[in-house]
C-alpha positions, -999 to +999 in steps of 0.1 A: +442-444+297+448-477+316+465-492+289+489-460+289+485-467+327+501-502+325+525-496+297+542-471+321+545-494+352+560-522+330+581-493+321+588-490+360+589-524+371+622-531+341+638-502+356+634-515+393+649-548+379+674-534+365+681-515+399+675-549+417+703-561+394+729-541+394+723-537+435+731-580+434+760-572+413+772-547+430+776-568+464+789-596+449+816-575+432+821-553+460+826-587+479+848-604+452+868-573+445+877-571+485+887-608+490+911-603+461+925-570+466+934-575+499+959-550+501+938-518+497+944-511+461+915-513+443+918-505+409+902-470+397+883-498+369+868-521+398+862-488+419+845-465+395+818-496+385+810-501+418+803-461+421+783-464+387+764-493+403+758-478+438+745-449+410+724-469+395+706-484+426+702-449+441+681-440+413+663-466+400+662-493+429+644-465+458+608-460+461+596-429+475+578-449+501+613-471+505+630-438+511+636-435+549+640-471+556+669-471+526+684-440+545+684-459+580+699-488+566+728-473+546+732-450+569+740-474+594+759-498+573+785-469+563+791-467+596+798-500+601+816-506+575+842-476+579+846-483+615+847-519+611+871-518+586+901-504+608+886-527+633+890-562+614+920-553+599+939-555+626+932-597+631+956-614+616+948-641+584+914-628+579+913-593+587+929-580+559+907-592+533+874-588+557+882-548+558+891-549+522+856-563+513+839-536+537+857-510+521+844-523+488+809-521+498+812-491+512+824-472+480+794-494+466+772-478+492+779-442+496+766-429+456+735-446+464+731-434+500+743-396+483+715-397+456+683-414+477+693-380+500+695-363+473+663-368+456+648-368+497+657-335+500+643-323+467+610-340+472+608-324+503+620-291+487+589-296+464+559-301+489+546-266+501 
């Protein structure tokens, strides 16, 4: 029994790395992906990784515990980042590739944000 025990939180602990990985990854190409497609057109390639990614963290990356602190924190950084894209693209040199790179993280974001909810709401659905 505790070996069964231990096998199946080594089993957990490769999938939260993975999840830990592919949440790095996905920042850093959210970020590289917005400083060099300034102009808004990400490619449907760059975009539908980061949605795999932002997939892959929802699921494997969120703790039940971790689940309302996750929620605040996306939460609030979708907000910031879709308001503060229009926002910084309006100053001149910089702006343009600052609300590219926000935009980038939020498509990153918003799968994981959509399946931590997700899986919220049906562990809540569960408990009678």
């Amino acid at each position: 029994m505790a070996k069964a025990m231990s096998m199946s939180r080594a089993g957990d602990n490769s999938l939260q790395s993975i999840g830990s990985w592919a949440f790095l990854l996905g920042v850093f190409v959210a970020i590289i992906a917005g400083a060099l497609l300034p102009d808004k057109s990400t490619t449907p390639t760059v975009t539908s990784f980061l949605v795999l990614l932002g997939t892959i963290v929802g699921l494997l990356n969120v703790t039940t515990k971790e689940t309302n602190s996750f929620l605040l924190a996306s939460v609030s950084l979708v907000l910031v980042t879709a308001l503060g894209g229009s926002v910084v693209s309006g100053v001149v040199s910089v702006g343009q590739y600052l609300g590219s790179m926000l935009d980038s993280i939020l498509v990153f974001v918003v799968p994981a944000t959509i399946v931590v909810a997700l899986k919220s709401i049906f562990a809540l659905a569960e408990r009678k």
